[in-house]
N, C-alpha and C positions, 0 to 999 in steps of 0.2 A: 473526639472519638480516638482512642489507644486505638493500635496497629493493630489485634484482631478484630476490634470491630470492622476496619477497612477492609481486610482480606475478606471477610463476611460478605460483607456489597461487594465487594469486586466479584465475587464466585457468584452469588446471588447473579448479576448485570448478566455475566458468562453463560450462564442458563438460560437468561432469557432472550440472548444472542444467538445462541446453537439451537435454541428449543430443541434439547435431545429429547428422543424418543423410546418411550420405553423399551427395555431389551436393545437398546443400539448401543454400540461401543464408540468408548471415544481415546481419542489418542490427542497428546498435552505434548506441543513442541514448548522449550521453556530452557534457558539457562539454569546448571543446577544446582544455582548460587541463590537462585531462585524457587528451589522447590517449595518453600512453605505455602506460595500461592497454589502449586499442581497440588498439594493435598487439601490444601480448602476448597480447591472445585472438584476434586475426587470425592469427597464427601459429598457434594453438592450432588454431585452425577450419579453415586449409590443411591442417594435418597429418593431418586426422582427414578429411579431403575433401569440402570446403565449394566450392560451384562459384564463391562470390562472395562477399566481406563488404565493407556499404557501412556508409560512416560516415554517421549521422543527427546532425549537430552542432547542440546547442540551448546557446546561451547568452546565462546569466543578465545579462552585460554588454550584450547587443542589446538584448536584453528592456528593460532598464531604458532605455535612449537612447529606443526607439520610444514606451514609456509617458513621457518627460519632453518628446518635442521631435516627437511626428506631431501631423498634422492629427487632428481629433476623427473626423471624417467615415472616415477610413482605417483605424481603428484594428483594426476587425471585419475587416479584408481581408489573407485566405489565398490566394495564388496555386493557381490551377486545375492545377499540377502537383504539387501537393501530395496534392491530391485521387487523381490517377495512379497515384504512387509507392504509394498506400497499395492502390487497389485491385489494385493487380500484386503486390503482397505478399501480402493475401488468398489472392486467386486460385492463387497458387504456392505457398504456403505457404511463406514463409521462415519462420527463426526470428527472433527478439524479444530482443535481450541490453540492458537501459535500466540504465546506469551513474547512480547518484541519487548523485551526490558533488558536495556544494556548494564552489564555489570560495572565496566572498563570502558569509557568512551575511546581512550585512547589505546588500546591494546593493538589494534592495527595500526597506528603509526610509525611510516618506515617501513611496510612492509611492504615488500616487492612485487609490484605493479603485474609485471608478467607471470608472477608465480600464482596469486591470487586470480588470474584468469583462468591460468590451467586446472586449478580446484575447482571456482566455479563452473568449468565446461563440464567437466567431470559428473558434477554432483548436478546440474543442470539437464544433461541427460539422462542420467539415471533415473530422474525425479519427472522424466519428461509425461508419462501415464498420471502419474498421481496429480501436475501441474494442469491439465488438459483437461479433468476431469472435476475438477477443483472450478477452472475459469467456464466451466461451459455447468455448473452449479448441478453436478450432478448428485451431491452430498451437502448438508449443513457445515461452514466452516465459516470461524470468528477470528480475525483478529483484536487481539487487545493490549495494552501496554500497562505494564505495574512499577511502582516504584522502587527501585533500588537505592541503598545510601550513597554506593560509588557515584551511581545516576545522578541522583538527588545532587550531590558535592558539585559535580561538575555544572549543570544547571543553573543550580541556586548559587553555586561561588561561595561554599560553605566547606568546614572541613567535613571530611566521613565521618558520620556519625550520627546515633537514633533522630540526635535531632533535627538535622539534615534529613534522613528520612519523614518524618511528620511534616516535616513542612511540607516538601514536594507533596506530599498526600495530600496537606491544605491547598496547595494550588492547585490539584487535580481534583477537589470537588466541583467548582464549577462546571469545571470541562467532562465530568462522569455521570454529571446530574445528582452527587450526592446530595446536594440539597436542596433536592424534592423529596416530598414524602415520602412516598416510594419509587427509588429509581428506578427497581427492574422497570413496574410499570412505565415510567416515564419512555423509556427505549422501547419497549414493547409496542408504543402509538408515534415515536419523534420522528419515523420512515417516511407517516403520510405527508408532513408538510414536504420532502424533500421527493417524494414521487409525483405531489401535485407542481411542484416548480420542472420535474421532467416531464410529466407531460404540455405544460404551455410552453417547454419548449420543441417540443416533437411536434405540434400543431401550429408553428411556424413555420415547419418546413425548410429549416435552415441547409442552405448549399456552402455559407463560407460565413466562417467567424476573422474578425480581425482584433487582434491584440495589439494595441499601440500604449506604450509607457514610457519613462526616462530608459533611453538604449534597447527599446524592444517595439519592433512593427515587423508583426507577423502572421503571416496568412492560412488558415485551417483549413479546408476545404470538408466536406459531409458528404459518405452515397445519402444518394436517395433513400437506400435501405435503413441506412443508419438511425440507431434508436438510442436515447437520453432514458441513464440509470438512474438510480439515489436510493437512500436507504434501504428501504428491506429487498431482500431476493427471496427467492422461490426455488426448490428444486425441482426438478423434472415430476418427481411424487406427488408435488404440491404443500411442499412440506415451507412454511416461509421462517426465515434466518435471515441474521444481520451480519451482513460479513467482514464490517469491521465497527468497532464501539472506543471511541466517538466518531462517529462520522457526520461530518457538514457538506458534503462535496454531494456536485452532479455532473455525471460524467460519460464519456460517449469513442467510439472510433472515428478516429480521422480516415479520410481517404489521404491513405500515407504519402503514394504517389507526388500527391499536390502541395504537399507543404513547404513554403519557402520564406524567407525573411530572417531578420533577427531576434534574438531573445534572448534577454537577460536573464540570471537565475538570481534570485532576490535572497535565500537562506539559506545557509548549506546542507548539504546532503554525503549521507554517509555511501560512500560507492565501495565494494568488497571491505566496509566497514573503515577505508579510510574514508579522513575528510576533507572533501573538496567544497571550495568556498569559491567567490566572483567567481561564476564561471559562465560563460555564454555562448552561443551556437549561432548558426549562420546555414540556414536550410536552401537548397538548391534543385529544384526536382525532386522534392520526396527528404533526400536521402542531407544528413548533414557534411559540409563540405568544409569549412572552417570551424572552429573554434578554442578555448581556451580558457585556462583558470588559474585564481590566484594563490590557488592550494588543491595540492592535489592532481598535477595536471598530467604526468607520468599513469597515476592511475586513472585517471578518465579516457585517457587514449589506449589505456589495455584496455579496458570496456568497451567502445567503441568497436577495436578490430576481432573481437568474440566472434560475430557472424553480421552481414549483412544487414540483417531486422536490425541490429544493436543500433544503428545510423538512421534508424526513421523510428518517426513517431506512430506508439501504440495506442493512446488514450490523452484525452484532452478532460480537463476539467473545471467548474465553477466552482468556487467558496465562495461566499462572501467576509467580507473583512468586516463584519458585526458580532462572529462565533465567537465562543468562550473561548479558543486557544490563542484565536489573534488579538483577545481583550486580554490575554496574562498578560501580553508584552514579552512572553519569554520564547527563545528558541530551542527546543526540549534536541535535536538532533538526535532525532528519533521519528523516524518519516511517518510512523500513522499519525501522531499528533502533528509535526508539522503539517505534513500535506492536507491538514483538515481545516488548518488556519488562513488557507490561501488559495487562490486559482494555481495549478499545477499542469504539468505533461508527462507522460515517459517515453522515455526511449526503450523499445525492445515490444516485447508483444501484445499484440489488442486484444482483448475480452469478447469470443464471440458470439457472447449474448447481445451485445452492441450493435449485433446488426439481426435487424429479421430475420430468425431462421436460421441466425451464424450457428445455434449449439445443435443443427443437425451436420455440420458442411466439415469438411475437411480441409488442411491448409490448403491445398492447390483452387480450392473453390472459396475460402475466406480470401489468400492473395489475390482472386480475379475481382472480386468488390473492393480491393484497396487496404484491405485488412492489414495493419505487418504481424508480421511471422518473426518470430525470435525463440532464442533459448531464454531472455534475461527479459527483464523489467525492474525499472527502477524509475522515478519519480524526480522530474526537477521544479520545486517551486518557484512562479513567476509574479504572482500577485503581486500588487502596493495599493499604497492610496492613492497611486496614480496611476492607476491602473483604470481604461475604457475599452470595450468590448462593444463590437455592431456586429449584428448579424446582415447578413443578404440572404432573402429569401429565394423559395422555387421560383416566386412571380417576380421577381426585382427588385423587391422592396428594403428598405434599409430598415433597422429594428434595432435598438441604443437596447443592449443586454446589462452593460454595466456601465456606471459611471464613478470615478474616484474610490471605486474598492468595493461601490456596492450595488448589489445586484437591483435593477429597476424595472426590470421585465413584470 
């Protein structure tokens, strides 16, 4: 398949992710090194009768210039149209298509730990209506990852260049379903298996997960209320969307409160787009009380001291270690495809569809079920193949969820 074939299925996939609605507008976050994919789902989104598709152009080269060369004083400052855009979005419901394809893996490297918090605070406030509205699935919104050459290079250990692009494309059809007949279809039904693995786990009634692996025994705990996602969501309309393509994961709120123990992070992750690699936590009440990395550890401790939620855990999650990204072998550091190859956690805010009831509640009534409350989320993966998971249930019972990487519930 040449590269516009690919771009084709990817926009095709993106459709049947967002399932836009006729007459609904949509809006394409996306690097704009990257545009050729926003115009093959622009097309895609005319065809299918989209009243509007606006490009939301974020890039990582701005980003780096304003963290190397602003004033200290400016750095927190979101223009008041920003603010606009997002509540007119709300309001109408557009849909949500956020292209996560790095240009430049390295473009934040070196770059200053406290200065990349005070953006992120910034732009994490600003964005706080459209975040809220987004997690509580008031609107159709997709993430999805395409491949870039610079991507591709660093990846693959290849130099930039088309061919380097193809290839990544070749490793990304397992993991896109391009080779099923038709992938839309294929994504359009791959929900149900992972909503029937949420519900056998809702109908044990779990009150406490344990994660035990080389350097990680660590204690989850669950309300009562708490409810197990996976694949498709639903808006309040009744409109159903995939909120992220590929997705293998099942996933749930902690009661924050309770979590304690240690944990390793098994692949690294890109935090304010640097990257932190070995890095591990050490949970005490709730809240994280030690930990450390063997890259990037300046920046994980500005993350951290953002706000209070940033030190507890928001979402806990199952992969199993049989999906197509954990079968490339490769580490794409790029957290939707990671985190979809492995059991994962984040620190910073819970989803409050995770709990009964969470998407009518407000934070002060999500925090009193254990909920956390953050401006930030972000994703640390924990999985291995030696990785075992027990549940304990309502009634006392112990229940072997995982064993050596794979799920046996």
């Amino acid at each position: 398949m040449d590269l516009r074939g690919y771009l084709e299925q990817f926009s095709r996939i993106a459709m049947t992710g967002l399932n836009l609605r006729d007459g609904q507008s949509l809006a394409i976050k996306v690097e704009p090194e990257n545009l050729d994919v926003a115009v093959a789902v622009a097309e895609q989104a005319y065809r299918r009768g989209a009243r509007y598709v606006e490009l939301w152009p974020e890039s990582s080269r701005m980003g780096r210039a304003r963290l190397d060369h602003s004033r200290e004083e400016f750095l927190e400052f979101v223009p008041g149209y920003r603010r606009e855009r997002n509540a007119e979005f709300v309001r109408d419901k557009w849909a949500l298509l956020s292209i996560k394809s790095p240009v430049d893996l390295s473009i934040m490297d070196g770059a200053d730990a406290d200065r990349s918090g005070y953006v992120a605070r910034g732009v994490r406030t600003a964005d706080a209506e459209l975040k809220r509205a987004l997690s509580n699935d008031e609107t159709q919104w997709t993430v999805m990852a395409v491949p870039s050459a610079a991507w591709a290079a660093a990846v693959l250990d290849m130099p930039v260049s088309d061919e380097a692009l193809l290839a990544m494309w070749k490793a990304m059809e397992p993991i896109l379903r391009l080779t099923e007949e038709d992938p839309a279809e294929y994504w359009a039904h791959h929900g149900d298996a992972l909503k029937e693995r949420s519900a056998a786990l809702d109908a044990l009634d779990i009150r406490t997960l344990r994660f035990r692996a080389d350097g990680t025994d660590l204690e989850v705990p669950l309300h009562d209320r708490a409810q197990w996602l996976g694949g498709g969501a639903q808006t309040r309309d009744g409109i159903p969307f995939l909120p992220n393509i590929p997705t293998e994961e099942v996933f749930t709120a902690p009661y924050a409160p309770g979590v304690s123990g240690t944990v390793v992070v098994t692949r690294p992750v890109r935090v304010y787009g640097t990257r932190v690699a070995g890095a591990w936590f050490r949970f005490q009440e709730g809240t994280v009380v030690e930990f450390g990395a063997d890259e990037g550890q300046d920046t994980l401790e500005a993350f951290l001291n953002i706000d209070e939620g940033s030190r507890r855990m928001g979402e806990i999650a199952l992969v199993d270690g049989s999906s197509p990204i954990a079968r490339s072998g490769l580490v794409f550091q790029n957290i939707l495809l990671d985190e979809n190859a492995t059991c994962h956690f984040a620190l910073g805010s819970a989803y409050p569809t995770c709990l009964e009831g969470g998407d009518s509640m407000n934070d002060e009534e999500l925090a009193a079920l254990g909920a956390n409350i953050s401006h930030q989320h972000v994703d640390f993966m924990i999985g291995s193949d030696g990785m075992n998971i027990d549940a304990t249930t309502g009634s006392g019972e112990t229940v072997a969820i995982m064993r050596d990487g794979r799920i046996v519930l």
